[in-house]
VOSEVO-374275 format. One record per residue (C-alpha): residue number from 0; residue in three letters; x, y, z. Coordinates in steps of 0.2 Angstrom, whole numbers. Layout:
REM VOSEVO-374275
NODE    n  res      u      v      w
NODE  NUM  ALA      X      Y      Z
...
This chain:
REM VOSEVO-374275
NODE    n  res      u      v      w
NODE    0  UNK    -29    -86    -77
NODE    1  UNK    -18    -88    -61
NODE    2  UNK    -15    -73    -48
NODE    3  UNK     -1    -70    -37
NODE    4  UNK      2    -58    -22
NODE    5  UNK     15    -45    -26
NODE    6  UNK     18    -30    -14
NODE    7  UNK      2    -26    -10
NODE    8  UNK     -8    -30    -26
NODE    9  UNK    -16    -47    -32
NODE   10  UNK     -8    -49    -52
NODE   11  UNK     -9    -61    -67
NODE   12  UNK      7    -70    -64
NODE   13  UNK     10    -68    -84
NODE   14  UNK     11    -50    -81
NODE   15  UNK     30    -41    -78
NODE   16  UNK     33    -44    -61
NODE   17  UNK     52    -41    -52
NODE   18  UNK     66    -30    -57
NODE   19  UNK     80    -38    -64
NODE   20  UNK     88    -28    -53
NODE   21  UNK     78    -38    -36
NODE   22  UNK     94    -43    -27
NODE   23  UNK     85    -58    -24
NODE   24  UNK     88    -61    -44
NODE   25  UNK    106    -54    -42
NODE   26  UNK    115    -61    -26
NODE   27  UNK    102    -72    -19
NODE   28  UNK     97    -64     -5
NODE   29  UNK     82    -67      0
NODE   30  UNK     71    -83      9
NODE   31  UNK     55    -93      5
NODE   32  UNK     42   -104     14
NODE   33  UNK     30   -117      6
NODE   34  UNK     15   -121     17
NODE   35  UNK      1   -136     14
NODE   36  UNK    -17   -132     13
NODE   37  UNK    -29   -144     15
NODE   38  UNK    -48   -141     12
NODE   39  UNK    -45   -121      8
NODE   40  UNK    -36   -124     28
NODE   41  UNK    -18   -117     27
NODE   42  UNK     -9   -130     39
NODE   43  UNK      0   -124     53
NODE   44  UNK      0   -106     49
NODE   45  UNK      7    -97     64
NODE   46  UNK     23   -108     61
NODE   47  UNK     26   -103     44
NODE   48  UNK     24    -86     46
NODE   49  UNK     35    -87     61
NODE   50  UNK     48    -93     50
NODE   51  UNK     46    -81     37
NODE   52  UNK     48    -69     49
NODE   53  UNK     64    -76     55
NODE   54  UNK     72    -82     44
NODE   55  UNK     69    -63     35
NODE   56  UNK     78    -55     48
NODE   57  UNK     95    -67     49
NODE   58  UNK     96    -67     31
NODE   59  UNK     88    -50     24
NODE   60  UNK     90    -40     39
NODE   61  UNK     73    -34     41
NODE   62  UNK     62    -29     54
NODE   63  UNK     42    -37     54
NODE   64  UNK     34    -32     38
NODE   65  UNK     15    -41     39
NODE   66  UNK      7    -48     53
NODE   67  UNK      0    -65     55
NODE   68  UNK    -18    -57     54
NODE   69  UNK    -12    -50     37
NODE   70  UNK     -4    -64     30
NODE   71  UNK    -20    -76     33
NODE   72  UNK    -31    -63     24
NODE   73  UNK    -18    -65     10
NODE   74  UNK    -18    -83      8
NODE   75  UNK    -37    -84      9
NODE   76  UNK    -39    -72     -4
NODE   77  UNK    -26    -81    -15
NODE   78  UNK    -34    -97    -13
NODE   79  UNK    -53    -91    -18
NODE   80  UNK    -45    -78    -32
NODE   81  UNK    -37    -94    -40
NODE   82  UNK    -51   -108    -39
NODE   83  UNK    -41   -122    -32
NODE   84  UNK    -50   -137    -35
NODE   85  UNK    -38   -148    -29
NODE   86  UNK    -42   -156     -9
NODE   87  UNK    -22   -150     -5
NODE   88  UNK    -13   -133    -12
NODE   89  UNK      4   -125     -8
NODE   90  UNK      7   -106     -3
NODE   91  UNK     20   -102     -8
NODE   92  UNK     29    -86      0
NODE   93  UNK     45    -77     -7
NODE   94  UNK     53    -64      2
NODE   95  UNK     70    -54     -6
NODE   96  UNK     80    -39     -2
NODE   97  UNK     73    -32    -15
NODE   98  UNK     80    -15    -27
NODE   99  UNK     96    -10    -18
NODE  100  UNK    109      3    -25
NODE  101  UNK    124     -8    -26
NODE  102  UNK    127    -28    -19
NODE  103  UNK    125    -32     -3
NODE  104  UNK    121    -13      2
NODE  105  UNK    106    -16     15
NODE  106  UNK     88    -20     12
NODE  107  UNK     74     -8     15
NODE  108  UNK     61    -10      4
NODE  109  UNK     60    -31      2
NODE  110  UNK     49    -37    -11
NODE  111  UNK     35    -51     -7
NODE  112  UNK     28    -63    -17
NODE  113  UNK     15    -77    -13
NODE  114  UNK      6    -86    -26
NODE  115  UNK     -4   -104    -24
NODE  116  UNK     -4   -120    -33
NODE  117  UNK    -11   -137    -32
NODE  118  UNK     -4   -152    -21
NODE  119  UNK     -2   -171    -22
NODE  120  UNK    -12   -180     -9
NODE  121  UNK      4   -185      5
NODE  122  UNK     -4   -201      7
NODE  123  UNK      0   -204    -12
NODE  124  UNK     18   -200    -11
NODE  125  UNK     28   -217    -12
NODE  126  UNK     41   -221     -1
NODE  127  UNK     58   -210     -5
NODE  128  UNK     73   -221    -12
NODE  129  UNK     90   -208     -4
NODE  130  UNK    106   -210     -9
NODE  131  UNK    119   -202      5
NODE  132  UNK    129   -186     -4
NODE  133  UNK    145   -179      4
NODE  134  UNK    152   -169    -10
NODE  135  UNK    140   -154     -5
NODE  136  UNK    139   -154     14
NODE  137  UNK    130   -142     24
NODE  138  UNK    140   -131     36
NODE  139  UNK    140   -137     54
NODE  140  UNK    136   -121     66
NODE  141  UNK    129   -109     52
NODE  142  UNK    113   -102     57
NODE  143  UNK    110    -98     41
NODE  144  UNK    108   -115     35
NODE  145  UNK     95   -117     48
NODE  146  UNK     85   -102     37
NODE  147  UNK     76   -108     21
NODE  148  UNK     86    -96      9
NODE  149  UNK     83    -94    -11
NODE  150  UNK    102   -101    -14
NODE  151  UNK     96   -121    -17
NODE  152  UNK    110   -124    -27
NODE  153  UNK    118   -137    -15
NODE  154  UNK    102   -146    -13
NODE  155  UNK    103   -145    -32
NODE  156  UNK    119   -153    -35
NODE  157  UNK    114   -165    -21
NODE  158  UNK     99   -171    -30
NODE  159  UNK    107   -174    -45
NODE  160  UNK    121   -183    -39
NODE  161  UNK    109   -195    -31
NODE  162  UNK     98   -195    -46
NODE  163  UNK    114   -203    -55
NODE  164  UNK    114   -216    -43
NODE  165  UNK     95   -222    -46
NODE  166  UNK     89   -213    -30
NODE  167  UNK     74   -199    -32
NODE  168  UNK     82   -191    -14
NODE  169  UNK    100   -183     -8
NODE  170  UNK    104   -186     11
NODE  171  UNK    116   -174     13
NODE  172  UNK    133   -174     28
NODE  173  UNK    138   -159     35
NODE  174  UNK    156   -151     38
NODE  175  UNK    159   -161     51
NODE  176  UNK    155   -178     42
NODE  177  UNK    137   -180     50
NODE  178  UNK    119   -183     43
NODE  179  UNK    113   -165     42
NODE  180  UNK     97   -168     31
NODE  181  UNK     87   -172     14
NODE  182  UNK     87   -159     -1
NODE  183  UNK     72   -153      2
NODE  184  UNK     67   -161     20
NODE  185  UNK     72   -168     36
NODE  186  UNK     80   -182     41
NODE  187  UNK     75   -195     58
NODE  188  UNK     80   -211     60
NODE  189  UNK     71   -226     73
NODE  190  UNK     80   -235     82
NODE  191  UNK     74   -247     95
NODE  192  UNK     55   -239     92
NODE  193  UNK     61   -221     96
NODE  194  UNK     64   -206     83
NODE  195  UNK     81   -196     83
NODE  196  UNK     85   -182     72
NODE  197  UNK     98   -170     71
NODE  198  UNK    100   -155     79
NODE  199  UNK     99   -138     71
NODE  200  UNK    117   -135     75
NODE  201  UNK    123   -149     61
NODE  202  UNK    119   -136     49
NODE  203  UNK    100   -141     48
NODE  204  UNK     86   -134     38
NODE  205  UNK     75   -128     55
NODE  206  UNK     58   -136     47
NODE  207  UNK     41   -134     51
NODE  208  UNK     34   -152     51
NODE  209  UNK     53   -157     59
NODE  210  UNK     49   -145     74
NODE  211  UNK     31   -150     77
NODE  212  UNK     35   -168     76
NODE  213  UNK     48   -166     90
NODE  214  UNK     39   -157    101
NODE  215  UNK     22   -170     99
NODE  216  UNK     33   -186    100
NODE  217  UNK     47   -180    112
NODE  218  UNK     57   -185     99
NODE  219  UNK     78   -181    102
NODE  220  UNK     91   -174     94
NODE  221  UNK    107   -184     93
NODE  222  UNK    121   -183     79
NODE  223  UNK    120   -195     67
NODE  224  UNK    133   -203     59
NODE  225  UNK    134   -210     44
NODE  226  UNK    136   -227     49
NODE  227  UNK    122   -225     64
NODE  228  UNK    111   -219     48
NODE  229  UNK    115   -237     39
NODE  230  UNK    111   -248     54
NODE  231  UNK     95   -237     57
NODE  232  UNK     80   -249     62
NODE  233  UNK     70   -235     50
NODE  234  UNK     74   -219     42
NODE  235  UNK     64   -205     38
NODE  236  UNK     62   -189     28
NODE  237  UNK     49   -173     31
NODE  238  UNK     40   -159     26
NODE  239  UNK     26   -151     26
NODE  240  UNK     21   -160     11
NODE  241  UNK     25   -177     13
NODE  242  UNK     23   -179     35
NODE  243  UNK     35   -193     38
NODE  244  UNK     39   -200     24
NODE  245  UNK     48   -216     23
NODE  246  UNK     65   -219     17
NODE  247  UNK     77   -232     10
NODE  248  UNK     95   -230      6
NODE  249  UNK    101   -234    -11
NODE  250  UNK    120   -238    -13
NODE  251  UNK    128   -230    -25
């Protein structure tokens, strides 16, 4: 038996949960975070809930709902409740709009769900074969695509188109013809011994691991060009489940 956090109650996740009437369900509006855990430890906490918070107000329009304090009570709970055995976990949090009278009428009472699973080991995670996608690209100056928004279906189509290619990972360009970033990561490239990745303004995802990375390693943020990716002395994708994770590119 699994248990999930729903609005203030801990449930069997094969009980009746959201509405089909959750505008997160209807139109997509809504966000979500996956955090690591390690040891029972939730990894970089602060940050995560920072984003949720964030990225909940520039795409739901909501005010704070839960405090940190709140929020790691929640995840310790979840983790002991479901037994992980498992060195690494995900939490997993999903926050929608909610019930709404009619689309895109404003969000009041937004629904929030967290639920828990087992992780693979990063250190296991082999290297990621990319193929570069430009059918899909990311919107160049959108702060939205800098939220982590339930809407995946680029990263979808991405994924698949690269999969038909005999890569396991999309690097996807922006409007502007750029590297913006991976499906579901962040993308840096070495050149010379130093780290570059793009900024937040190529229509990048605003991850967590990307951020801390940038401000341990005083790493910067160029544009990247398709061609500057190719002749890249390395390249790299991340998250918070694989670090920096090492990428080739796969010609299509």
């Amino acid at each position: 038996m699994s248990f999930i956090y729903l609005n203030g109650d801990y449930v069997e996740d094969t009980a009746h949960l959201i509405s089909h009437r959750d505008c997160g369900f209807t139109t997509g509006i809504g966000i979500f975070d996956s955090m690591l855990v390690k040891d029972k430890k939730p990894m970089h906490i602060q940050d995560h809930f920072d984003r949720i918070m964030h990225d909940s107000k520039i795409v739901i329009g909501l005010p704070p709902f839960c405090t940190v304090e709140k929020f790691k009570v929640i995840c310790d709970e979840l983790l002991e409740k479901n037994n992980i055995k498992n060195q690494y976990a995900r939490v997993r949090t999903t926050v929608t709009g909610g019930l709404v009278k009619a689309p895109l009428l404003p969000a009041h009472t937004p629904t929030l769900v967290i639920d828990v699973a087992a992780a693979a080991n990063p250190k296991d995670i082999k290297p990621a074969r990319c193929v570069i996608i430009q059918d899909f690209p990311r919107i160049a100056g959108c702060k939205l695509e800098n939220c982590k928004r339930l809407d995946y279906s680029r990263s979808y189509a991405a994924r698949r188109q690269a999969e038909a290619f005999g890569g396991d990972e999309a690097i996807i360009t922006n409007t502007e013809g750029n590297i913006a970033c991976a499906a579901t990561s962040n993308v840096f490239i070495e050149e010379k011994g130093k780290l570059i990745t793009p900024p937040l303004s190529d229509g990048v995802l605003a991850g967590v691991t990307r951020k801390n990375l940038i401000e341990e390693r005083s790493i910067t943020e160029e544009n990247i060009s398709v061609e500057r990716l190719k002749s890249a002395d390395n390249i790299f994708i991340t998250n918070s489940f694989v670090g920096l994770r090492k990428a080739v590119l796969t010609p299509k």
